[in-house]
Each structure stands twice: as structure tokens, then as C-alpha cells.
N, C-alpha and C positions, 0 to 999 in steps of 0.2 A: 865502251867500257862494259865489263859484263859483272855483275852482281858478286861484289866481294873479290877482283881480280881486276889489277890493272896490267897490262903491258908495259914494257921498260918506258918506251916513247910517252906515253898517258903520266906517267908517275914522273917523268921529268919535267913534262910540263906544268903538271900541278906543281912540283915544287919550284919551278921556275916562278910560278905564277904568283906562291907565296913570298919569293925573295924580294918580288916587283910590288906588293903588298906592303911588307916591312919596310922600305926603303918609302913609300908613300905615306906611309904611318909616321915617320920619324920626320918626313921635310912637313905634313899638318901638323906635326904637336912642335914644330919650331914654328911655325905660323903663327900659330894659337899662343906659342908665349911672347912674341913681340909685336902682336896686334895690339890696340885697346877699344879699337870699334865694337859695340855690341854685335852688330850687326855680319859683321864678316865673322868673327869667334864662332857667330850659331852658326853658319854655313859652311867652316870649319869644322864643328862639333859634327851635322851632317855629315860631310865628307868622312869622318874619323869613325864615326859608326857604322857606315857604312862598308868601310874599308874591315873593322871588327866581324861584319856578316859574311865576308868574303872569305877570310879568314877559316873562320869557326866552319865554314862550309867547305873549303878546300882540306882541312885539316882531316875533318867528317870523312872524306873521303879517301883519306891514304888509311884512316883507323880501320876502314870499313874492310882493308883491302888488305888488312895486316901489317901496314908497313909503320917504320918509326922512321919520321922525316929528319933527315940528318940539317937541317932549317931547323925543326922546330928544336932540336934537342942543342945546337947551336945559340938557339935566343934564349934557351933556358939558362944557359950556361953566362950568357950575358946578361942575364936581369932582363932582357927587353922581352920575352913572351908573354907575359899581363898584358904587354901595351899593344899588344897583334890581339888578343884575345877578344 
């Protein structure tokens, strides 16, 4: 990837990479609401954070590159983009 320019192939796979994200994001926070172990919830909550940095960083990178992720503009439209964030 070269500074501010991604290739078709680069920009689909990052957005690939976000769809695979969102879809990880949605089956943790159904975890998280029919657990009650303390215990599992935090390593949930880790996973769920985690998955937020990936995110914020994949996203960083189509911004950087000019592009508007037809993903991100997609979950905005469904209320679910806070919860990738």
C-alpha cells in the first residue's frame, strides 16, 4: 500500500475485512447479552474492544486513501456504526 492510495485489490480487502468485523461485532454483543457469568462478559468485553481497534484502524485507512467505504456508509444507515466504532 503506498501512502494515501490504495489499489482496487487493497480496498477490497480491507472492506472485506470490515464486513468480517461487523458480523464479529454483532455475534459478541449477542453473547454479551445472554451470558451472566462475570467472567466470560469481560472476555467478551475484550474481544468487543478489540474488534473496535480493528475497526477504527481499517476505517483509518480507506480515509487516508480518500475512499468512502460503501460498509461504513451502509452501517450508518442501519444504526449499527457506533457499535463497529
Amino acid at each position: 500500500m503506498h501512502m494515501g492510495k490504495l489499489t482496487e485489490m487493497e480496498r477490497l480487502a480491507i472492506e472485506e475485512q470490515l464486513w468480517s468485523e461487523d458480523i464479529c461485532s454483532r455475534k459478541v454483543q449477542l453473547y454479551m447479552s445472554i451470558t451472566r457469568d462475570p467472567a466470560v462478559q469481560a472476555i467478551l468485553q475484550q474481544i468487543a474492544e478489540k474488534g473496535q481497534r480493528h475497526c477504527s484502524i481499517l476505517n483509518g485507512m480507506l480515509q487516508e486513501a480518500g475512499i468512502v467505504s460503501g460498509l461504513t456508509q451502509t452501517l450508518k444507515e442501519e444504526g449499527s456504526y457506533n457499535a463497529i466504532q
